[in-house]
DRENDO-1510 file (C-alpha; in Angstrom, 1 decimal, always signed):
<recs>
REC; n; res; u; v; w
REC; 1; UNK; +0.0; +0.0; +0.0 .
REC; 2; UNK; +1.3; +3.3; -1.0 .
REC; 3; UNK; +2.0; +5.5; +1.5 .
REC; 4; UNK; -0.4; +8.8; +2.0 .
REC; 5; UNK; +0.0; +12.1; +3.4 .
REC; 6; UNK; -0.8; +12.4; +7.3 .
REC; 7; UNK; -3.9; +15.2; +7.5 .
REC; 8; UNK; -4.1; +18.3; +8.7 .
REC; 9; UNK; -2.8; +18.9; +12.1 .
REC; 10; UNK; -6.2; +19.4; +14.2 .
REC; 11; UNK; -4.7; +19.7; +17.3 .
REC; 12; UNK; -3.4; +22.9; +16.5 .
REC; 13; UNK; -5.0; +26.0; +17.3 .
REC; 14; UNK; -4.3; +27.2; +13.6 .
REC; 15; UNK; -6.5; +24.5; +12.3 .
REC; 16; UNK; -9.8; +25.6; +14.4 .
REC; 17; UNK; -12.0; +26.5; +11.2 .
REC; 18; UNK; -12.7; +30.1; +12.9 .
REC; 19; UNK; -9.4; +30.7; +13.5 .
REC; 20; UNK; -8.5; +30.0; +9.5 .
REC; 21; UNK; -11.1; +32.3; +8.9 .
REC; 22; UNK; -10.2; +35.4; +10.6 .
REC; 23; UNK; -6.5; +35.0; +10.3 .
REC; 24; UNK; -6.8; +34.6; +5.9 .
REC; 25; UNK; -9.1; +37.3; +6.1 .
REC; 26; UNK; -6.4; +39.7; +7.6 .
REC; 27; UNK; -4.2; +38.1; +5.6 .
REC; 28; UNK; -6.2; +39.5; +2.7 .
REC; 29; UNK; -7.2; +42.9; +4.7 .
REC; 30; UNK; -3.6; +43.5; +4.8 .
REC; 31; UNK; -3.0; +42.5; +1.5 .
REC; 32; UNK; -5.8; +45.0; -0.2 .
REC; 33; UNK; -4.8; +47.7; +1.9 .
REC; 34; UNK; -1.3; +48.1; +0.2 .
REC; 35; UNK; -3.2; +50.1; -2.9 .
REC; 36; UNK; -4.2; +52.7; -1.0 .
REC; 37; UNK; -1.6; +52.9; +1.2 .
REC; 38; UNK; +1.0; +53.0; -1.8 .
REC; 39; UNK; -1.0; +56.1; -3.5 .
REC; 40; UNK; -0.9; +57.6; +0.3 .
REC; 41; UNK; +2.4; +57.2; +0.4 .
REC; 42; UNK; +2.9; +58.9; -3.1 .
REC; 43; UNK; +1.2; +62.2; -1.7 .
REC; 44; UNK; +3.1; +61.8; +1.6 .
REC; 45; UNK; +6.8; +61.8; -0.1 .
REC; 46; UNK; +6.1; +63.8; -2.7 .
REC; 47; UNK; +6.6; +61.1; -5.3 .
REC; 48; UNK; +5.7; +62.7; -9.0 .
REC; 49; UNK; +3.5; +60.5; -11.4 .
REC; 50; UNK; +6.4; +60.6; -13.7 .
REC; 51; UNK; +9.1; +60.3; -10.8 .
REC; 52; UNK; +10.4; +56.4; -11.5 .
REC; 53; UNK; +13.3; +56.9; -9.5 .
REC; 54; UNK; +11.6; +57.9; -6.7 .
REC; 55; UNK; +9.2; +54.9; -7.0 .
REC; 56; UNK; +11.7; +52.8; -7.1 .
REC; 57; UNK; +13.6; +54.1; -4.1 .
REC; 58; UNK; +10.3; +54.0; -1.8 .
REC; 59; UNK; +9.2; +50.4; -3.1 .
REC; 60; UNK; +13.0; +49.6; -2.1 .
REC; 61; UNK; +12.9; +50.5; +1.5 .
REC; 62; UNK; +9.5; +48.7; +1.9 .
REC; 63; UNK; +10.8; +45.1; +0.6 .
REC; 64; UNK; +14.3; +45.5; +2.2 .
REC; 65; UNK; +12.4; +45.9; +5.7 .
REC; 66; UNK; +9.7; +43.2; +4.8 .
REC; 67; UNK; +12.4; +40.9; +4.0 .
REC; 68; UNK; +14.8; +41.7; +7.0 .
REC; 69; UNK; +11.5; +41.5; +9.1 .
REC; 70; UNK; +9.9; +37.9; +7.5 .
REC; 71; UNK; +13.9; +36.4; +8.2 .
REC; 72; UNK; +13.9; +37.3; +11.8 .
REC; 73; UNK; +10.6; +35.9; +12.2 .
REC; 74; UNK; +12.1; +32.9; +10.4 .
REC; 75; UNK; +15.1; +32.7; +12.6 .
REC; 76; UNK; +12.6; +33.6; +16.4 .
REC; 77; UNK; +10.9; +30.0; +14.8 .
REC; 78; UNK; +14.2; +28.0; +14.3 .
REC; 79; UNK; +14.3; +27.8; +10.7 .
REC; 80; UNK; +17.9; +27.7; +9.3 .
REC; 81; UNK; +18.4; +31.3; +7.3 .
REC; 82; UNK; +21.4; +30.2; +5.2 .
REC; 83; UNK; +20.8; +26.0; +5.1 .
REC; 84; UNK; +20.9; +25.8; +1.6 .
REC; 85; UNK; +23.7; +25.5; -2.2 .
REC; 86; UNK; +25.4; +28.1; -3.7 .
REC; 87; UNK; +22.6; +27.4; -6.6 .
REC; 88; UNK; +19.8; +27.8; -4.5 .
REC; 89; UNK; +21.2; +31.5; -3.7 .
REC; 90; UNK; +21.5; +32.0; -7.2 .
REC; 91; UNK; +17.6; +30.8; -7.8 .
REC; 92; UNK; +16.9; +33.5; -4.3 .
REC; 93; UNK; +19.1; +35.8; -6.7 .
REC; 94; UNK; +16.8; +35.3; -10.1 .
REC; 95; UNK; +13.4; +35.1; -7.6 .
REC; 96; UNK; +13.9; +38.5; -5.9 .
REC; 97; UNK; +15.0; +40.4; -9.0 .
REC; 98; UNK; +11.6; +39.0; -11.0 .
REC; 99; UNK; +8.7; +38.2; -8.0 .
REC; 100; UNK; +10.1; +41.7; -6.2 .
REC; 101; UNK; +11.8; +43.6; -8.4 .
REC; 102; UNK; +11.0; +43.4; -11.9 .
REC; 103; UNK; +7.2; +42.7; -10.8 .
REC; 104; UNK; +7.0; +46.2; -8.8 .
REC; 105; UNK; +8.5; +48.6; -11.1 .
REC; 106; UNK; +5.7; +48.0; -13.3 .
REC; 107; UNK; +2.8; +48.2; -10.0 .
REC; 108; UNK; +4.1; +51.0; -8.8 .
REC; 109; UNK; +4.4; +52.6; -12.0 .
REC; 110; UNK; +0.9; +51.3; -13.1 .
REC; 111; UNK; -1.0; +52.3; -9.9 .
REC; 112; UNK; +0.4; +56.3; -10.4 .
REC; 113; UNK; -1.6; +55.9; -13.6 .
REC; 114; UNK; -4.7; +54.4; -12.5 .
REC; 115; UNK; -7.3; +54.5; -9.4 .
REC; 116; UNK; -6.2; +51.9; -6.4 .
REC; 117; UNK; -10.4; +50.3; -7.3 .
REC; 118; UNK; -9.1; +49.8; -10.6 .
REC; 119; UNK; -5.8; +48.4; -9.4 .
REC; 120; UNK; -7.1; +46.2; -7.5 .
REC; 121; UNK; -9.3; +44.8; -9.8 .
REC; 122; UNK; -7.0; +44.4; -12.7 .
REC; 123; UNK; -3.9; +43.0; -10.4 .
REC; 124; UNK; -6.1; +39.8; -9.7 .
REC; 125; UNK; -5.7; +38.9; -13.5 .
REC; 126; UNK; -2.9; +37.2; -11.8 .
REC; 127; UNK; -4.6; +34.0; -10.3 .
REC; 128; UNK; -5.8; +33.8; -13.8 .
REC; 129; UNK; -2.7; +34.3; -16.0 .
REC; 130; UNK; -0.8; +31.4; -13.0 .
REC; 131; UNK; -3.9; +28.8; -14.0 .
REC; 132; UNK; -3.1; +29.5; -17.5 .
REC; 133; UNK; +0.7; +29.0; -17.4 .
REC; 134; UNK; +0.2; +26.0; -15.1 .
REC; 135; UNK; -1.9; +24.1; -18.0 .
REC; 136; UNK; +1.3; +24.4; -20.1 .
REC; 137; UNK; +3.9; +23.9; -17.5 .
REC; 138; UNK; +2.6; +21.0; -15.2 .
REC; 139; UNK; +0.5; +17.9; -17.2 .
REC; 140; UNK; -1.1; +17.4; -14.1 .
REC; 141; UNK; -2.5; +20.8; -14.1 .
REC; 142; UNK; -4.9; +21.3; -16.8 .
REC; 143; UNK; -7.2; +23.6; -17.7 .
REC; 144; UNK; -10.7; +21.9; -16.7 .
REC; 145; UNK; -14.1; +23.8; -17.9 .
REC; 146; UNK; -14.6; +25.1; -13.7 .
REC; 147; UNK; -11.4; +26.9; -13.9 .
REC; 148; UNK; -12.2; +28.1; -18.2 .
REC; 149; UNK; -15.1; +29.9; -16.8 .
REC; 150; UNK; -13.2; +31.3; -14.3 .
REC; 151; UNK; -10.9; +32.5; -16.1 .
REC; 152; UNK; -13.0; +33.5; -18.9 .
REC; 153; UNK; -15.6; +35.5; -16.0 .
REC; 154; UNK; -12.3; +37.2; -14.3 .
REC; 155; UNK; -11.3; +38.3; -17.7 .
REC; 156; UNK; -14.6; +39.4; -18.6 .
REC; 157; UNK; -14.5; +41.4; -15.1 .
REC; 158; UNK; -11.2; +42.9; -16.3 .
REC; 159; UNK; -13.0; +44.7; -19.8 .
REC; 160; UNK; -15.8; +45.6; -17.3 .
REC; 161; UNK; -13.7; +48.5; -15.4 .
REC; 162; UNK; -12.2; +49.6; -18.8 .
REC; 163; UNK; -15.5; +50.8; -20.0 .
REC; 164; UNK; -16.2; +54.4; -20.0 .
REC; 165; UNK; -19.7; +55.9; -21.1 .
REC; 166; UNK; -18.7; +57.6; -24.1 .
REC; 167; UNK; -21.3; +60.3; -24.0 .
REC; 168; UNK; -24.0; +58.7; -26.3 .
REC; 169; UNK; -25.1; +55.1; -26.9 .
REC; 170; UNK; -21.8; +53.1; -26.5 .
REC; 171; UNK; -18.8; +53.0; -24.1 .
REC; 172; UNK; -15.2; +53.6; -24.9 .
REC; 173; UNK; -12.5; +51.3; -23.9 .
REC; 174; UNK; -10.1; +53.1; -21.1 .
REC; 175; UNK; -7.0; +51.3; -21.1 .
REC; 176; UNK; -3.3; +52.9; -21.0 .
REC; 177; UNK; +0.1; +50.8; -20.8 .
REC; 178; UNK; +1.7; +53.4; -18.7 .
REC; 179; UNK; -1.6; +53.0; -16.0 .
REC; 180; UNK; -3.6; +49.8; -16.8 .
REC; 181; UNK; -1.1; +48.1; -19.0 .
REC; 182; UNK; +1.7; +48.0; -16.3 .
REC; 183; UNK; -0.6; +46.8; -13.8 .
REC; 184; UNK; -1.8; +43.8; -16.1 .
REC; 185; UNK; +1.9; +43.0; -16.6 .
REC; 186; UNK; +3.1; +43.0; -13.2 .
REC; 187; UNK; +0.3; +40.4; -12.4 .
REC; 188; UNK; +1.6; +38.2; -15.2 .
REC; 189; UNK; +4.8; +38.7; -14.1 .
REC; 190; UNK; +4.2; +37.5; -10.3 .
REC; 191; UNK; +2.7; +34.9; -12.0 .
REC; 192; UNK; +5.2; +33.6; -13.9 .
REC; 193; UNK; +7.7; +33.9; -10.9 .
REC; 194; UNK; +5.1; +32.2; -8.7 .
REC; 195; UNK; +5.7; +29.2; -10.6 .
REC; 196; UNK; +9.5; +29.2; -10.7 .
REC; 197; UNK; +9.4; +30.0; -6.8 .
REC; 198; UNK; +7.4; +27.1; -6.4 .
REC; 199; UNK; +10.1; +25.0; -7.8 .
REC; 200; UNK; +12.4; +26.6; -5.6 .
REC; 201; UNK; +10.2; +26.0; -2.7 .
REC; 202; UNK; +10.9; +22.6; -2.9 .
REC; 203; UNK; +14.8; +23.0; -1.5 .
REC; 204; UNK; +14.4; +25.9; +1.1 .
REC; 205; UNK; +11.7; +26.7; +2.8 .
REC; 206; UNK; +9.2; +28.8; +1.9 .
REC; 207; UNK; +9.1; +31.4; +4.7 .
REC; 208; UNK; +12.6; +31.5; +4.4 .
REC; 209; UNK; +12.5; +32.0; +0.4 .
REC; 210; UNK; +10.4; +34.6; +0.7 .
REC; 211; UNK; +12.1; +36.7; +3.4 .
REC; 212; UNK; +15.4; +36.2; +1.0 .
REC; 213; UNK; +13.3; +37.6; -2.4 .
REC; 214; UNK; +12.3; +40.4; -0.6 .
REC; 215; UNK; +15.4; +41.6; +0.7 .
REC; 216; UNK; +17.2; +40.8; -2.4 .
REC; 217; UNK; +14.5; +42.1; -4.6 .
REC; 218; UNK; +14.4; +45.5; -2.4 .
REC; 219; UNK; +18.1; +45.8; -2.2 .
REC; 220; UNK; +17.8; +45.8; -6.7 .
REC; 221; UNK; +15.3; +48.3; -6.6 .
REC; 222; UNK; +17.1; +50.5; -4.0 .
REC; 223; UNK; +20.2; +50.5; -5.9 .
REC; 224; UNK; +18.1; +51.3; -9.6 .
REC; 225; UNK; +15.9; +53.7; -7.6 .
REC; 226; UNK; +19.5; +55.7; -6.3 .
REC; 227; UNK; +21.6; +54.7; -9.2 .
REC; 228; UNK; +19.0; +56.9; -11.3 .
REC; 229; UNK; +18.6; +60.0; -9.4 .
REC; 230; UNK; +16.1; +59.1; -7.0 .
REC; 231; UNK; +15.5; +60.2; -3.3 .
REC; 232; UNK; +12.8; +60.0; -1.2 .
REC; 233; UNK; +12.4; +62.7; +1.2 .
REC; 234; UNK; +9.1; +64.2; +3.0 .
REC; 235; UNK; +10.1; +62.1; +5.5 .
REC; 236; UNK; +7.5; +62.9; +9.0 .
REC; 237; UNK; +5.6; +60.8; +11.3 .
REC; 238; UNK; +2.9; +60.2; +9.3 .
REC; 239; UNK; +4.8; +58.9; +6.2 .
REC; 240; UNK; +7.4; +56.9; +8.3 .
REC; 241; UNK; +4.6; +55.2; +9.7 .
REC; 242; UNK; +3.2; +54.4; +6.3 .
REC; 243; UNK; +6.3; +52.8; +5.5 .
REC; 244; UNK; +6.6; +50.9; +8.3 .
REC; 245; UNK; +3.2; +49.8; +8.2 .
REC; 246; UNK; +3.8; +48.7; +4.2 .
REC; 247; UNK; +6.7; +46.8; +5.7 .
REC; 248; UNK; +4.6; +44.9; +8.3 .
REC; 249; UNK; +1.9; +44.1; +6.5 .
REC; 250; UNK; +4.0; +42.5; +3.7 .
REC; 251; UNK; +5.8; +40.4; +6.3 .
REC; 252; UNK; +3.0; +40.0; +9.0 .
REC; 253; UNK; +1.1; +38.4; +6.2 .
REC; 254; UNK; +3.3; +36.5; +4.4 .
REC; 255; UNK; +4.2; +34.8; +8.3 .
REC; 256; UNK; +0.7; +34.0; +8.9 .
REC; 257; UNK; -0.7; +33.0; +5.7 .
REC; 258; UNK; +2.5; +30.4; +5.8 .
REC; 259; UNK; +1.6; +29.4; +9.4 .
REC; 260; UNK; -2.0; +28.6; +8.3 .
REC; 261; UNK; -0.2; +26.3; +4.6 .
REC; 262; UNK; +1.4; +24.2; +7.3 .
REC; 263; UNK; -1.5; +23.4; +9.7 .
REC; 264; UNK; -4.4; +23.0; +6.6 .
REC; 265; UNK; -5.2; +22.2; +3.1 .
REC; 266; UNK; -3.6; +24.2; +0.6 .
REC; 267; UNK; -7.0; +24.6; -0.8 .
REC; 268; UNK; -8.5; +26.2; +2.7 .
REC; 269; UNK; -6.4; +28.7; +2.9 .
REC; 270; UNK; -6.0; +29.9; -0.7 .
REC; 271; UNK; -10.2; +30.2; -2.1 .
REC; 272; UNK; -10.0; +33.3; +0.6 .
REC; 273; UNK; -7.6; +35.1; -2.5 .
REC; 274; UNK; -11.1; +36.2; -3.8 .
REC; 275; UNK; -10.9; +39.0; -1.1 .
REC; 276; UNK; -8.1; +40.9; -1.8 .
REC; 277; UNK; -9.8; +42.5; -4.7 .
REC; 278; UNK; -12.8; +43.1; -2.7 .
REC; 279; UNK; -11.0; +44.9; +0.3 .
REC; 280; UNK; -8.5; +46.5; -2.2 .
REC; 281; UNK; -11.3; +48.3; -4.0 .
REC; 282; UNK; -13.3; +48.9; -1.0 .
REC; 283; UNK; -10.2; +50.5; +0.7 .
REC; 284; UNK; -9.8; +52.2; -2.0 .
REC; 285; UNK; -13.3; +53.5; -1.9 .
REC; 286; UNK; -12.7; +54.7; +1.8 .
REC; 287; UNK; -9.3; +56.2; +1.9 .
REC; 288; UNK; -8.8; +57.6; -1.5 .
REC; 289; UNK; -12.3; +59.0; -1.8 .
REC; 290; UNK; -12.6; +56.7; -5.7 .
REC; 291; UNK; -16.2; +55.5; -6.3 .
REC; 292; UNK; -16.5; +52.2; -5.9 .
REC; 293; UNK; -20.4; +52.1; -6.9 .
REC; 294; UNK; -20.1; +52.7; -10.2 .
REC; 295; UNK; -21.9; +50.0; -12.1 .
REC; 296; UNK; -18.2; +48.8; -13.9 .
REC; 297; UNK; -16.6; +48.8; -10.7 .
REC; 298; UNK; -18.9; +47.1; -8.6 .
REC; 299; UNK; -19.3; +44.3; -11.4 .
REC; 300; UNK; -16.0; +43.9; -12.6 .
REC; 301; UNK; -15.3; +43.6; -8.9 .
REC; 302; UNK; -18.1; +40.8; -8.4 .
REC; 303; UNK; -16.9; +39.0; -11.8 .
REC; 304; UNK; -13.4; +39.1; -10.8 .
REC; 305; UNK; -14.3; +38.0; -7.7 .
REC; 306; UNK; -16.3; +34.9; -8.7 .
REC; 307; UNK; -13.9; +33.8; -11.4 .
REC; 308; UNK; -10.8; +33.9; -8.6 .
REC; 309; UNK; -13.4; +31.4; -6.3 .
REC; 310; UNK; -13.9; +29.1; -9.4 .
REC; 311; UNK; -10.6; +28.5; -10.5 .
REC; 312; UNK; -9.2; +27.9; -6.2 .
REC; 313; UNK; -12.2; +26.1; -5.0 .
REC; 314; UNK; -12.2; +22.9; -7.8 .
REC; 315; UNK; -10.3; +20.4; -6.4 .
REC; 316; UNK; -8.2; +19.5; -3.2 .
REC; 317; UNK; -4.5; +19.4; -4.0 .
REC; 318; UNK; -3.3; +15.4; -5.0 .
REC; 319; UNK; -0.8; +13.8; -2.5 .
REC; 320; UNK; +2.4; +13.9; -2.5 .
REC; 321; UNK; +2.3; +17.5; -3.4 .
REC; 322; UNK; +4.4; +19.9; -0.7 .
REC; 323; UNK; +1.7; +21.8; +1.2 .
REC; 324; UNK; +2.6; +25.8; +0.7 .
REC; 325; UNK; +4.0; +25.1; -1.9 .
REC; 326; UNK; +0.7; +25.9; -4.2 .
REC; 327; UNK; +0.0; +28.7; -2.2 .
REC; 328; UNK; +1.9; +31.4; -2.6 .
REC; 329; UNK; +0.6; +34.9; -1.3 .
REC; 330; UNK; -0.2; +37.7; -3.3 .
REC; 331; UNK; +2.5; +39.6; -1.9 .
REC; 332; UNK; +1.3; +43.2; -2.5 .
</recs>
């Protein structure tokens, strides 16, 4: 008889159903509160819609801190920080440069261009682009028809928020590569690198990884970001705090989403993705004063919303398979 995979452990308290609950739901609150903050943060340092330098520079300091932050949370739980080849540092290397790096020059870019509703919205394309690339990638990963309609619904959601009324019978299509565009790439991009840092997951672990990608990924961006002019100044109490809340959050969440891989199904813990969307746009709504009522928001947000619970919620992950490893977080 071939062996099987020991269950979930119930004894722990991170297993208690109500407990997965309200900790994936922070996990998520946290997650969908990085677009407004980002756009606060903008207005608090000053950053121009044009400044790139700048961007770069304030996106640096937050992943550099979340990283530092996630490893000593690593190290307080007796994980080994360094316990791994000089080819594995070289996959952290690649990993940080495209997951962190790479990925947030085009969000932070993209979200100066665009509202943090739409943002939100349009950044979700990214569970859908990852069920794509896995149908090509893994043969035990196809594309079935629950997670086509979902993709097909989420994508739909995405036209949804691009509609404009165009002052008589039709709508024109709002859609920019400097706003919309880049946001729609860094998705696909996190995507793609969600994939390969799955592979990596497999050697280190993934807590660990993570805390390594950011740091390196941070430590890029801060040397682009300085290498190219920028500077970020404006520095007060209110906008170190930002920045030190953007830094938490990232690696609060990350920790606890983790926690809750270990002690359950990959599959409990990752359908509560749909809600990132849905507190990003409703934070949004509250903090930045956007509208998120308007009949394209509100139903691109229920379409993408739907199609990211269809394509989670099909099946429960096959044996063998390393839990966390399938669940990465939407590190925003």
């Amino acid at each position: 008889m071939s062996p099987t995979r020991p269950p979930p452990d119930r004894a722990s308290v991170f297993s208690k159903p109500q407990v997965v609950f309200l900790l994936a739901t922070l996990c998520c609150l946290l997650w969908g509160s990085a677009y407004p903050a980002i756009k606060n943060g903008y207005a608090l340092f000053a950053i121009a819609a044009d400044d790139i330098p700048g961007k770069l520079v304030f996106a640096g300091w937050r992943f550099l801190v979340a990283g530092g932050l996630l490893l000593l949370v690593a190290r307080a739980m007796n994980k080994p920080l360094f316990a791994f080849s000089r080819r594995a540092f070289g996959a952290l290397g690649l990993l940080g440069l495209t997951q962190t790096a790479l990925q947030y020059v085009f969000f932070y870019i993209g979200l100066a261009y665009t509202t943090g509703v739409k943002g939100s919205i349009l950044n979700a394309t990214g569970t859908f682009f990852s069920v794509l690339l896995a149908h090509f990638i893994y043969h035990n990963d196809r594309l079935s028809y629950r997670k086509a309609l979902g993709c097909t619904v989420g994508f739909g959601g995405v036209m949804v928020v691009n509609l404009a009324g165009g002052g008589g019978a039709g709508f024109d299509f709002q859609f920019t590569l400097l706003g919309e565009g880049f946001i729609v790439i860094a998705a696909f991009v996190l995507s793609a690198a969600t994939i390969y840092g799955k592979r990596v997951s497999q050697r280190i672990d993934p807590m660990v990884m993570t805390g390594h990608q950011l740091a390196l990924g941070g430590a890029a961006l801060l040397a682009g970001g300085y290498a190219s002019g920028g500077t970020l100044q404006g520095f007060s109490l209110a906008s170190t705090a930002l920045l030190a809340y953007m830094a938490v959050l990232s690696s609060a969440a990350f920790a606890i989403w983790a926690t809750l891989l270990k002690h359950n199904r990959v599959g409990m813990v990752t359908v509560f993705n749909f809600l990132v969307p849905v507190f990003g746009a409703l934070l949004s709504a509250l903090f930045l004063g956007e509208d998120i009522l308007e009949w394209r928001n509100a139903l691109a947000l229920a379409m993408v919303s739907a199609g990211i619970w269809w394509v989670t919620t099909e099946r429960q992950p096959r044996a063998g398979v390393r839990q966390g490893a399938d669940g990465p977080a939407p590190c925003r």
